[in-house]
C-alpha positions, 0 to 999 in steps of 0.5 A, spaced: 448 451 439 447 452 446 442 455 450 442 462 451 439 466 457 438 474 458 443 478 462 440 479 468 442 484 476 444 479 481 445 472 475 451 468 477 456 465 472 462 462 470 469 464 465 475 459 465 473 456 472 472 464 476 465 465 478 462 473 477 455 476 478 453 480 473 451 488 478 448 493 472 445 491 465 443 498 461 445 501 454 448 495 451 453 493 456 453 488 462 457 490 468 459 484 473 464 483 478 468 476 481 465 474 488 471 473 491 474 481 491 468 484 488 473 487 481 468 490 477 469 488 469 465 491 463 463 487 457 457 489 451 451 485 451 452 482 444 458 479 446 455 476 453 450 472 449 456 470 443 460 466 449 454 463 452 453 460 445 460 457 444 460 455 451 466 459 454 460 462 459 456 458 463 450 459 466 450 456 473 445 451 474 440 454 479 440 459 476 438 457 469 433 452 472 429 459 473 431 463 468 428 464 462 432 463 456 434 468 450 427 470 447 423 465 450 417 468 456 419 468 463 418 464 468 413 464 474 419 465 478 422 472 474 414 474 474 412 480 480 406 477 483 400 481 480 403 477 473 404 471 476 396 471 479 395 474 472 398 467 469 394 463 473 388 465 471 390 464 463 391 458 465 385 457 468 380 459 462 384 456 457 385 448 460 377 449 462 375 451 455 379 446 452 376 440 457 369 442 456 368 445 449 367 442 442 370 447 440 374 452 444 376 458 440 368 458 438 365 465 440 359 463 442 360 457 446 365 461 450 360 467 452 355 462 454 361 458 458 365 464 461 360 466 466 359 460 470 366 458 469 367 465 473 362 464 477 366 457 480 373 462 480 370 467 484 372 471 479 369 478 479 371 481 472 371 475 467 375 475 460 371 478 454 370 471 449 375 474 444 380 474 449 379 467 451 379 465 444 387 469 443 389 465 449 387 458 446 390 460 439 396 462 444 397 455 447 396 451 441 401 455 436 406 454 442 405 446 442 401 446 447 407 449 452 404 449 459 408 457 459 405 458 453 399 462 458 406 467 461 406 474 458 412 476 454 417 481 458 414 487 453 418 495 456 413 499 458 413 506 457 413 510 450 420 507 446 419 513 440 424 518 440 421 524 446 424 529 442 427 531 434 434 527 432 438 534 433 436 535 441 437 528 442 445 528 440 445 534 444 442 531 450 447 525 450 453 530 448 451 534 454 451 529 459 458 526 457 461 533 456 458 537 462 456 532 467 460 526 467 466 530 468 470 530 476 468 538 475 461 539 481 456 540 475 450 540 475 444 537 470 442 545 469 449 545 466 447 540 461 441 544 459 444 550 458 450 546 454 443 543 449 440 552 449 447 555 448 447 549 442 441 551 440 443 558 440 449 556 436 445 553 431 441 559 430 435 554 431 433 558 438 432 565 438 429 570 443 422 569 440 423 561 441 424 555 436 419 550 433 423 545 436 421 541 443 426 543 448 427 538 454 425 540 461 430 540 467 426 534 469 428 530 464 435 531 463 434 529 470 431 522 468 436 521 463 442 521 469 438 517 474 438 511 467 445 512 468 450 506 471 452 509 478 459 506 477 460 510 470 457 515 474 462 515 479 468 513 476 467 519 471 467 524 477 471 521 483 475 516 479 476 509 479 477 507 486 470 510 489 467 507 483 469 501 485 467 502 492 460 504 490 459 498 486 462 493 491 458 489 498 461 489 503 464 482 502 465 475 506 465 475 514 472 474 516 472 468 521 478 466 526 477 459 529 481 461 536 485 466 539 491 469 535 490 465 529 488 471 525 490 478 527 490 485 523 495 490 523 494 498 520 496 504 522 492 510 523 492 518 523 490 520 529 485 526 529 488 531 534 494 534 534 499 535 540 505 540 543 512 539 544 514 538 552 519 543 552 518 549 548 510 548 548 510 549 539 503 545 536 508 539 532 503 535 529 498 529 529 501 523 531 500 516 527 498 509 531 499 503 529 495 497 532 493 489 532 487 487 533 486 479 535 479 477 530 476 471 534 476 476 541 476 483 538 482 485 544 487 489 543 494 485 541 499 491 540 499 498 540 505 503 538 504 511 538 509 516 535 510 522 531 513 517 526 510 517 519 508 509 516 514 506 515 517 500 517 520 502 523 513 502 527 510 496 524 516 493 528 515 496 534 507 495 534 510 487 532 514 487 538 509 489 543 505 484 540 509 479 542 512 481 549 505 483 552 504 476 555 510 477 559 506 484 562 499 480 564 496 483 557 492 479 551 498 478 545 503 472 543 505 469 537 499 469 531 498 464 526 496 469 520 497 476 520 493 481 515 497 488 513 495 492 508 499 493 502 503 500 505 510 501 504 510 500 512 509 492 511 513 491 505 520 490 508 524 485 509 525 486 516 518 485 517 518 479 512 524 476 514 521 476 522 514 472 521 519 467 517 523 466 523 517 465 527 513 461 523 507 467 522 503 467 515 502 474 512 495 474 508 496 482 505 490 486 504 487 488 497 490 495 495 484 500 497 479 494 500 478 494 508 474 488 506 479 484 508 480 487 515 475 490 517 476 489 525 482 494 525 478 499 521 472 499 525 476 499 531 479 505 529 473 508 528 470 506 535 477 510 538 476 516 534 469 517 536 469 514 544 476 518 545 481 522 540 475 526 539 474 528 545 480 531 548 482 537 546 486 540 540 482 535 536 483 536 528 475 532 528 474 528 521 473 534 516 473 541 515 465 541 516 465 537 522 471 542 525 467 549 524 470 554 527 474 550 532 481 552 533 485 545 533 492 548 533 490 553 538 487 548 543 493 543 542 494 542 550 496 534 550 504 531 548 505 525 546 506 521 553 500 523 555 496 521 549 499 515 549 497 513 557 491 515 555 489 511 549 492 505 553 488 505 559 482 507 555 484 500 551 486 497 558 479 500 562 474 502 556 474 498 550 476 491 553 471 491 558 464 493 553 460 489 551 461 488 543 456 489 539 458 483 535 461 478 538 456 479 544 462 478 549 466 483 553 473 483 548 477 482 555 472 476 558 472 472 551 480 472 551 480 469 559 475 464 556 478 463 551 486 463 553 484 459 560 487 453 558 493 456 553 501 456 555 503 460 551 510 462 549 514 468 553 519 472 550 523 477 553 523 484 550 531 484 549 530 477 546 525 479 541 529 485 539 535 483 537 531 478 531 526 484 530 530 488 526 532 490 518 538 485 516 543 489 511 549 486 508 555 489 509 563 489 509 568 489 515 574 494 515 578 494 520 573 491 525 568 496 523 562 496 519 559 501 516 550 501 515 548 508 513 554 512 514 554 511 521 560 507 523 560 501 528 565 497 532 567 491 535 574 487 538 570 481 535 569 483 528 576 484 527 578 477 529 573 476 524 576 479 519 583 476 521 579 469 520 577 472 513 570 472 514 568 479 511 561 479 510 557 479 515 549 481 516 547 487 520 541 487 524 538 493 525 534 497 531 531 503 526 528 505 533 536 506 536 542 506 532 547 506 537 549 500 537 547 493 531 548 487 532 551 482 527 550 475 526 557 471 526 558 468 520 560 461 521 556 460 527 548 460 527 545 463 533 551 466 536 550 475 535 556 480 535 554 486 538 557 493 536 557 500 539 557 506 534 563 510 533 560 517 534 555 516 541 553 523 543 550 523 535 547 515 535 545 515 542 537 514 542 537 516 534 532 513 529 533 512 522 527 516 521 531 522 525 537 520 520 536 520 514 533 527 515 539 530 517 542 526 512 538 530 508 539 537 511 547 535 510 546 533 503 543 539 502 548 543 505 553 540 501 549 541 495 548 548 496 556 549 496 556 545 491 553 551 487 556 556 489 562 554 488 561 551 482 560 544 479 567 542 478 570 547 483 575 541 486 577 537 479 578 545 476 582 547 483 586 540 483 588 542 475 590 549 478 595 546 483 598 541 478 599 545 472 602 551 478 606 545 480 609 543 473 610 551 472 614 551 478 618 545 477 620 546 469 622 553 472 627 552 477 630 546 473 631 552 467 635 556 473 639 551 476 641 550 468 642 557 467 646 558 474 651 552 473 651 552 467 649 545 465 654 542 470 648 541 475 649 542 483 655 541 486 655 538 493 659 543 498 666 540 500 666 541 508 673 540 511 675 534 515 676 535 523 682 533 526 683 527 529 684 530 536 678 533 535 674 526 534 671 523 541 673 516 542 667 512 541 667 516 534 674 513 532 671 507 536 665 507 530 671 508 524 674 502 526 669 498 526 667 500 519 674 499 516 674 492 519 667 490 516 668 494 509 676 493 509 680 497 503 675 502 503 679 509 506 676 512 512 671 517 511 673 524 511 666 526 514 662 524 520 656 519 518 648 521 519 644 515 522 641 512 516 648 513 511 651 507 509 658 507 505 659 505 498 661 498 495 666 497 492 668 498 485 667 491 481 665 487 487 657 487 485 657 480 490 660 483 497 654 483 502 652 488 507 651 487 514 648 493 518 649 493 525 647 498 530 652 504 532 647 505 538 
């Protein structure tokens, strides 16, 4: 078996390959957390101990070069100072006495010899002889150990019981029912819940108990001793314990500029007004990228938009046309988004495949991992957001009394300028407490040698968009209910080549562009087939109207009835069989059963008939001869009967026109 160590705050080591830190020992459970990350994990004291002696848990090497093991005394290096000056001088006596004396553990010669030696120690209070004499007896019963002379780690304090087993159980069912609950209780509540038990029991009356009631102050003690994280993760959940319990991590470093950027979207706090009917319309959302080698602003897109896909890729798409306007931006090596629905899309995805960008994802509920764009973000709130008026501020406490909806004078394009030109004149020209550097002067620096690509905005937006796969029909294509056309596409369905991609621009749905199928590179724009609708929509914008005429449909729907259609459709065909078997029955009863006749109308005479019609009955007795010549005159669309028995003669119709 091997050697086993005590669990102590801040010793290192490893399962299966992964390296932990043990954070908090107490109670008989060890918490510790991954380096890396920082995901706490729970597991009992006994069982740690088991998997160092079956080898599963190691113990790194520095750490057990200065650890004690399990039941053996501490280390020098585990050792306060005042216990490691008190070893020393253990140390000190014994080796003396065993160089000198006959006989060490001799009470007599050890009263003569320990004043003298003192003396030469310069030691104020020597040892009383019989605790020398111990000292000695130590050492040689440990084999002459050189830390034989260390002290056992002994627990100070009084371990006894402080109070009878019943109060005990109360105090402890108190903290875990009253005081480790997410409701704000308070440690008076625990101490009422032990007296009303108490009570309950009939142990405490009015005249007092024999038993020992604990104060205030020590069911205040008994919470401080409590793991913060169990603390916290009982009254305000997991991720605020895990938050607590986490540092703030490794530095994030980027190599040169645009080789690691950030990306998040934040709530502004400031409301705004509608320009045209002057209403309080909400708080808008910024959605920004920062640069972590020079901590410049690489891309910006404001709206009153929700986090969603659409501002990703408008933030995107500033990024990578801002070198054409004279501003820091490109084509980043790796981005990191958080987990937000926002950056899980395809189209998203799908364009950082086509320029070769690495997407790294944040931890859900980490700021670790970018905590530039967060500190950012903080550095606006302070320096501007909350400077203008109409602003929300960060909490209720901090607002006061300050009316936010009453105060509301900003509209979203003046917003916009102004967090642009605060970006552009404040922040990008202010020294960094960090980096040290202005973060406009680091990017010239850094960038003075650098030829980057350019990219039109009309190019980048015909690739940043979502791809749908749909069908042509007619030489449409139809992607949320709205309809698009094309003169190519109908020659493309000609050609059988029906599926095509899509691509999306969420920010305007009138018009797509659609890849050719048989041809790479080569993008078919088509327009929407309803202009006055489409023209400047978003898809945020749509799909709420098609929720408003979803639930205009289904209020009709209710109204009229869950099977209003199939129900009216039966009404008809039943009302339309009834008719039908009706007037069959009349028709029998008039004619009595002989059917309709058809009415016999008297043939004009020959005088009567005009040239061309007699010319149109010659001409008929020549192609059908043998037939007699019709005694009425015949309807475009007519044709004569064939004669009986000929089955194989053959028609030819000519125009009588």
């Amino acid at each position: 078996m091997s050697q086993t160590h005590s669990p102590k705050t801040g010793m290192r080591f490893i399962i299966h390959g992964c390296e932990f830190e043990i954070t908090y020992v107490a109670h008989g459970w060890v918490r510790y957390a991954g380096t890396i990350g920082g995901k706490p994990y729970r597991i009992p004291y006994e069982r740690f101990v088991e998997m160092q002696g079956s080898g599963s848990l190691q113990i790194q090497p520095q750490e057990s070069a200065r650890i004690s093991a399990e039941g053996h005394a501490l280390k020098i290096s585990e050792q306060t100072e005042e216990e490691t000056r008190a070893t020393i001088r253990r140390a000190r006596y014994v080796e003396a006495a065993i160089a000198q004396l006959t006989h060490p553990r001799s009470t007599k010669l050890l009263t003569a010899f320990i004043p003298a030696l003192a003396s030469q120690l310069e030691d104020a209070t020597p040892p009383n002889p019989r605790t020398v004499c111990l000292w000695v007896k130590k050492y040689f019963d440990a084999g002459r150990i050189a830390n034989a002379f260390v002290s056992q780690k002994h627990k100070r304090g009084n371990r006894t019981l402080r109070f009878p087993p019943d109060v005990e159980i109360l105090i402890t069912e108190g903290i875990q029912q009253i005081y480790l609950q997410p409701e704000r209780r308070d440690c008076k509540d625990v101490l009422a819940f032990v007296v009303g038990k108490l009570a309950e029991q009939g142990v405490l009356t009015k005249g007092g108990t024999s038993l020992r009631i604990p104060t205030l102050r020590t069911i205040q003690r008994r919470v401080k001793a409590l793991d913060p994280y169990i603390v916290a993760r009982a009254r305000k959940g997991k991720e605020a314990a895990e938050r607590i319990a986490r540092a703030a991590g490794r530095q994030v470093i980027s190599p040169r500029p645009m080789f690691l950027v950030q990306i998040d979207t934040h709530y502004l706090d400031i409301t705004l007004r509608d320009p045209d009917t002057g209403e309080v319309i909400g708080r808008p959302y910024l959605v920004c990228i920062i640069d972590v080698h020079t901590r410049v602003v690489v891309g910006v897109y404001i709206s009153m938009l929700p986090p969603s896909a659409t501002t990703t890729l408008a933030a995107v798409k500033d990024m990578l046309t801002r070198l054409g306007r004279g501003l820091p931006g490109g084509v980043p090596v790796k981005i990191i988004p958080d987990n937000g629905v926002e950056f899980k899309n395809s189209a998203f995805v799908r364009l950082c495949a086509r320029l070769g960008i690495i997407i790294n994802p944040a931890e859900i509920r980490d700021p670790n991992d970018k905590p530039h764009i967060e500190s950012f973000f903080r550095t606006l709130t302070y320096f501007l957001v909350q400077k203008c008026a109409g602003t929300t501020f960060s909490n209720p406490a901090a607002r006061g009394d300050y009316d936010s909806h009453r105060k509301a004078a900003l509209i979203l394009e003046k917003l916009i300028e102004y967090i642009n030109e605060w970006i552009d004149n404040v922040y990008h020209q202010t020294i960094h407490t960090r980096t040290g550097r202005a973060p406009i002067l680091a990017w010239k620096d850094a960038t003075q040698n650098w030829e980057a690509p350019i990219f039109e905005p009309e190019e980048v937006d015909a690739i940043a968009r979502r791809p749908e796969t749909r069908t042509i029909h007619r030489g449409r294509v139809v992607v949320d209910h709205i309809e698009y056309f094309s003169h190519a596409l109908a020659t493309l369905e000609a050609l059988k080549e029906t599926r095509v991609t899509v691509l999306i621009n969420e920010l305007d749905l009138h018009e797509v562009y659609i890849e050719h199928p048989s041809e790479r590179g080569v993008l078919i724009r088509a327009e929407s087939t309803n202009p006055d609708y489409t023209h400047g929509l978003t898809w945020y914008e749509h799909q709420e109207a098609q929720k408003h005429k979803a639930a205009l449909t289904e209020s009709d729907r209710q109204r009229l009835g869950p099977y209003c259609d199939l129900l009216a459709r039966w009404t008809l065909f039943q009302k339309i069989q009834a008719d039908s078997t009706l007037a069959r029955r009349q028709i029998a009863r008039l004619t009595n059963g002989k059917g309709r006749q058809q009415p016999q109308i008297p043939a004009a005479p020959i005088e009567a008939l005009s040239p061309l019609f007699l010319e149109q009955q010659q001409t008929i007795a020549s192609v059908l001869p043998g037939q007699p010549s019709p005694q009425l005159p015949l309807l475009p669309g007519d044709l004569p009967s064939a004669p009986a028995g000929n089955a194989a003669t053959s028609y030819e119709v000519i125009d009588l026109e």
